[in-house]
C-alpha positions in Angstrom: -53.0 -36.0 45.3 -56.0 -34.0 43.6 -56.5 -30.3 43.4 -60.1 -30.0 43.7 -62.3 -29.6 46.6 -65.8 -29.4 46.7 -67.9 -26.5 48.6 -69.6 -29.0 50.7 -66.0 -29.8 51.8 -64.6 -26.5 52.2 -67.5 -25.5 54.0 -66.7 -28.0 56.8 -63.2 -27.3 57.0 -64.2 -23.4 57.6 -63.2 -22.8 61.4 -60.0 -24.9 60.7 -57.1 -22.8 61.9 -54.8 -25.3 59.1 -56.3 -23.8 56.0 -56.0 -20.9 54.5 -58.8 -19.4 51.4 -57.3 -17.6 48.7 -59.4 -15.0 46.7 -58.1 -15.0 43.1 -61.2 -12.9 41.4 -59.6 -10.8 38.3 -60.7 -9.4 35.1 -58.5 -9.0 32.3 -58.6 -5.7 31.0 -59.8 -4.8 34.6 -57.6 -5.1 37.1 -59.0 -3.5 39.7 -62.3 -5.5 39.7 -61.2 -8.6 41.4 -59.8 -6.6 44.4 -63.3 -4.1 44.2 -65.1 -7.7 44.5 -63.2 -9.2 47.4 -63.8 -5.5 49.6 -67.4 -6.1 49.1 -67.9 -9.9 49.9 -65.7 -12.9 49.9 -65.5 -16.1 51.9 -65.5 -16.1 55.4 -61.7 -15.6 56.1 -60.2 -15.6 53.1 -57.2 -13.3 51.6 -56.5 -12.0 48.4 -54.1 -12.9 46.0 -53.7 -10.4 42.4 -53.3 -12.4 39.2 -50.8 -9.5 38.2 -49.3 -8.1 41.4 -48.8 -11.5 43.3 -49.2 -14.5 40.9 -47.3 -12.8 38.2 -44.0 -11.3 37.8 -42.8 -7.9 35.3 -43.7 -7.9 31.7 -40.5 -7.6 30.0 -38.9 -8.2 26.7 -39.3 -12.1 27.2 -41.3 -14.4 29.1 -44.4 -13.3 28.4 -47.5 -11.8 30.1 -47.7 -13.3 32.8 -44.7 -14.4 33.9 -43.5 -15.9 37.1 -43.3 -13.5 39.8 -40.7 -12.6 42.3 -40.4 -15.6 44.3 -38.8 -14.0 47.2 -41.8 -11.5 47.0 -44.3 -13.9 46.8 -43.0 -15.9 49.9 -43.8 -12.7 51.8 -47.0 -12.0 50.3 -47.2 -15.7 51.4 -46.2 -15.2 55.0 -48.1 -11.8 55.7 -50.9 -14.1 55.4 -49.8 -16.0 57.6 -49.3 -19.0 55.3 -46.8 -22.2 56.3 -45.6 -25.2 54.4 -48.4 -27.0 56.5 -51.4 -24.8 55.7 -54.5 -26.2 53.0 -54.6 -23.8 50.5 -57.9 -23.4 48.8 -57.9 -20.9 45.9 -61.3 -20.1 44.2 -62.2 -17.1 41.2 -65.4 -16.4 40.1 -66.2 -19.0 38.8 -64.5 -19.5 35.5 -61.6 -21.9 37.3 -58.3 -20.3 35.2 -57.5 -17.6 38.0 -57.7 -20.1 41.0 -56.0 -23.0 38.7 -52.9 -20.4 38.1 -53.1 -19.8 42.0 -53.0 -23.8 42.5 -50.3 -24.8 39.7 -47.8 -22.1 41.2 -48.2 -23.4 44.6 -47.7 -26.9 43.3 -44.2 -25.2 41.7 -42.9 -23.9 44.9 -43.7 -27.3 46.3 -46.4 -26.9 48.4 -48.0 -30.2 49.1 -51.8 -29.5 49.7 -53.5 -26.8 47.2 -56.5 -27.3 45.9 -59.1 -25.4 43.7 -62.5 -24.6 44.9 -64.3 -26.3 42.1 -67.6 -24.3 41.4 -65.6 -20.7 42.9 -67.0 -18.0 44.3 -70.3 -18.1 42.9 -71.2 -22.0 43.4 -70.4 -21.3 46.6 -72.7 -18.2 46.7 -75.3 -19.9 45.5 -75.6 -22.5 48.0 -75.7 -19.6 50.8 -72.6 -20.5 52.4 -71.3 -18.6 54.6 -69.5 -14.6 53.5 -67.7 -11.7 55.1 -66.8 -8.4 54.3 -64.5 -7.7 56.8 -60.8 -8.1 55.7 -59.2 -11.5 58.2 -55.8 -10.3 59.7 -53.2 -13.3 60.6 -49.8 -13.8 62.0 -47.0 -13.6 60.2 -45.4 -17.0 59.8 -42.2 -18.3 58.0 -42.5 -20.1 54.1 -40.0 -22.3 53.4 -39.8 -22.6 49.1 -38.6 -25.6 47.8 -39.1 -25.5 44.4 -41.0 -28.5 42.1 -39.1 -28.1 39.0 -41.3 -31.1 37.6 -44.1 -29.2 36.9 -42.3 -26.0 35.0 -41.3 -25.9 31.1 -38.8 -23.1 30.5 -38.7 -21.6 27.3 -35.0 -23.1 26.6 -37.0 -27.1 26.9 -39.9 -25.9 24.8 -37.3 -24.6 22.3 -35.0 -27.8 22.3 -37.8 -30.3 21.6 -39.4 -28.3 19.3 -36.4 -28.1 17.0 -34.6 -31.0 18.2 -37.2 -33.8 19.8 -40.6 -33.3 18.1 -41.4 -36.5 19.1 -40.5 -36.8 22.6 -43.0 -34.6 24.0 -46.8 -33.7 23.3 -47.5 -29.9 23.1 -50.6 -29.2 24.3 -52.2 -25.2 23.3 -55.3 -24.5 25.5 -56.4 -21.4 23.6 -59.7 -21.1 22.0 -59.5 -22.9 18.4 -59.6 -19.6 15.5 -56.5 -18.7 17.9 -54.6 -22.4 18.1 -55.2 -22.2 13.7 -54.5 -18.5 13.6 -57.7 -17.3 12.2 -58.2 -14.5 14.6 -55.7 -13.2 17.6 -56.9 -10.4 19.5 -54.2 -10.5 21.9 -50.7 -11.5 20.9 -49.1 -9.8 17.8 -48.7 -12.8 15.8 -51.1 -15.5 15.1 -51.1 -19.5 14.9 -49.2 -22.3 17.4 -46.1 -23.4 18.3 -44.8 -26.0 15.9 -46.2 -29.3 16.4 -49.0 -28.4 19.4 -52.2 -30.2 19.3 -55.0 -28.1 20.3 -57.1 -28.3 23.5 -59.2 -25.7 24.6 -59.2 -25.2 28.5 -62.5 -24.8 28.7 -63.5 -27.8 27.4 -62.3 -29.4 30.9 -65.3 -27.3 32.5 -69.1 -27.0 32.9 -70.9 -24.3 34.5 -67.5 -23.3 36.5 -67.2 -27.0 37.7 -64.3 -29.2 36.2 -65.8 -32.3 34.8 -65.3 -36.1 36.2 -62.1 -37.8 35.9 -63.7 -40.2 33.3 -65.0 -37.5 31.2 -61.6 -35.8 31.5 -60.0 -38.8 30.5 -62.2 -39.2 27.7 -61.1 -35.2 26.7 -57.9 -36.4 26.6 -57.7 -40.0 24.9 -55.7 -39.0 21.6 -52.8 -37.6 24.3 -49.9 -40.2 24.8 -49.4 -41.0 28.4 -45.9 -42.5 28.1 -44.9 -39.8 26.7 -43.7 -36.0 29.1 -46.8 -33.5 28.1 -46.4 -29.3 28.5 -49.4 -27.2 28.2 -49.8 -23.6 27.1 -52.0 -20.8 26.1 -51.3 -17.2 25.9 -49.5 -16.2 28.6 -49.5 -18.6 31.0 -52.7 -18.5 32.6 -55.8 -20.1 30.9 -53.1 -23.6 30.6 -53.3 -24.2 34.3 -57.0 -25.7 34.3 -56.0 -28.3 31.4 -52.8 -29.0 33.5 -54.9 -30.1 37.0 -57.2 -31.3 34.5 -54.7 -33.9 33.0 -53.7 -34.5 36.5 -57.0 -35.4 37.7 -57.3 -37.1 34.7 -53.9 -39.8 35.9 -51.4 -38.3 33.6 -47.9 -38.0 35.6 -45.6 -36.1 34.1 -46.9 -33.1 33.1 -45.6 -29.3 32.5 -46.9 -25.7 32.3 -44.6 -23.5 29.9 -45.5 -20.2 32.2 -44.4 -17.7 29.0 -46.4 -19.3 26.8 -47.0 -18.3 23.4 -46.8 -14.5 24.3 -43.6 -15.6 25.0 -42.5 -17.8 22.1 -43.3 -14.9 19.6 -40.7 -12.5 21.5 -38.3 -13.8 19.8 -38.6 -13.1 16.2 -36.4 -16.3 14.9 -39.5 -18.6 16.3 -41.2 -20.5 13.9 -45.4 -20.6 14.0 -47.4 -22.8 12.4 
């Protein structure tokens, strides 16, 4: 299955009472904007869904930035939208594809089998005059069964053992910008440099203009990667990792993981080597 949809598609699916649009605008730094944004226009019918109140859990001493949230919570969250196991989700941001892609990959973890990424988000699809609201769409409440996907999650305890243990039975992928991946600069995190062993690839290298590229161009992004071999992806907390995990998807790689703590998560304990 892929997790993109185009506009064009979405737009036809619109009055479809077996979808459900998922507004995942946010700013880092700012996170009141993405909500400010959805009050004053957003896709006919959709919901909203906060990278930090739903799609993440509490920061705490490990795991990370972002790390999962409350799955119990999120279920409701889930069902006060009126959300089944049967509904097409489509999640889109504004445009730069990592809020939407976190949306998607977490959906894929709690096993949902049809979420997809509006490729282009919210301003493609402004652009093209489609169709917006302001009005805030009330549904149902509904029951969300989770059945988790362990397949697609890399705990910190697996990242650790094959780090130390199995260097060469997984490929490490870090999706952060390059000065961060070789430690140059870090402007977040309070160490710098890359998990032992990671090879770098930048997340937005798997975009243009808000749009994530062909498969063929994807596959050519990712040529050096092994595909016999079980990939995990990362970045800084979680986040900015999901487009180059549905972009390895969409690119035919199977068996691929998103270490959700990241390296925010790595560097909490102090023990951790960094290269």
């Amino acid at each position: 299955m892929g997790y993109i949809m185009e506009k064009e598609e979405l737009l036809s699916l619109l009055n479809s009472r077996d979808i459900r649009i998922c507004d995942c605008r946010f700013q880092l730094g700012a996170p009141d904007v993405g909500y400010i944004e959805y009050e004053k226009e957003h896709i006919t019918g959709a919901v909203y869904f906060d990278l930090e109140k739903d799609l993440s859990g509490r920061v705490e001493k490990h795991g990370g930035r972002h790390p999962l949230p409350d799955l119990n919570t999120l279920k409701e969250r889930l069902e006060s939208n009126g959300i089944t196991n049967d509904t097409v989700l489509i999640a889109y941001d504004g445009g730069e594809g990592s809020f939407a892609s976190r949306f998607v990959w977490l959906m894929s973890y709690l096993g949902h089998q049809k979420v997809f990424v509006l490729n282009g988000g919210f301003r493609a699809w402004k652009d093209a005059g489609y169709p917006l609201e302001t009005n805030q769409s009330k549904y149902a409440s509904t029951e969300y069964n989770i059945d988790l996907n362990e397949s697609v999650l890399a705990s910190y305890k697996k990242v650790k053992e094959y780090t130390v243990k199995r260097p060469n039975d997984v490929v490490l992928i870090d999706s952060r910008e390059s000065k961060r991946y070789q430690g140059i600069e870090e402007p977040i995190d309070k160490k710098a440099g890359h998990i032992p062993g990671a090879v770098n690839k930048v997340w937005t290298k798997v975009l243009e203009n808000g749009y994530y590229k062909k498969s063929e161009e994807l596959q050519l992004n990712f040529t050096d990667i092994s595909r016999d071999k079980e990939i995990i992806v990362y970045c800084g907390s979680g986040v900015t990792a999901s487009p180059n995990y549905i972009a390895l998807k969409e690119a035919g790689f199977k068996d691929v993981k998103v270490y959700v703590g990241s390296f925010s998560d790595w560097i909490s304990y102090s023990d951790n080597p960094i290269e």
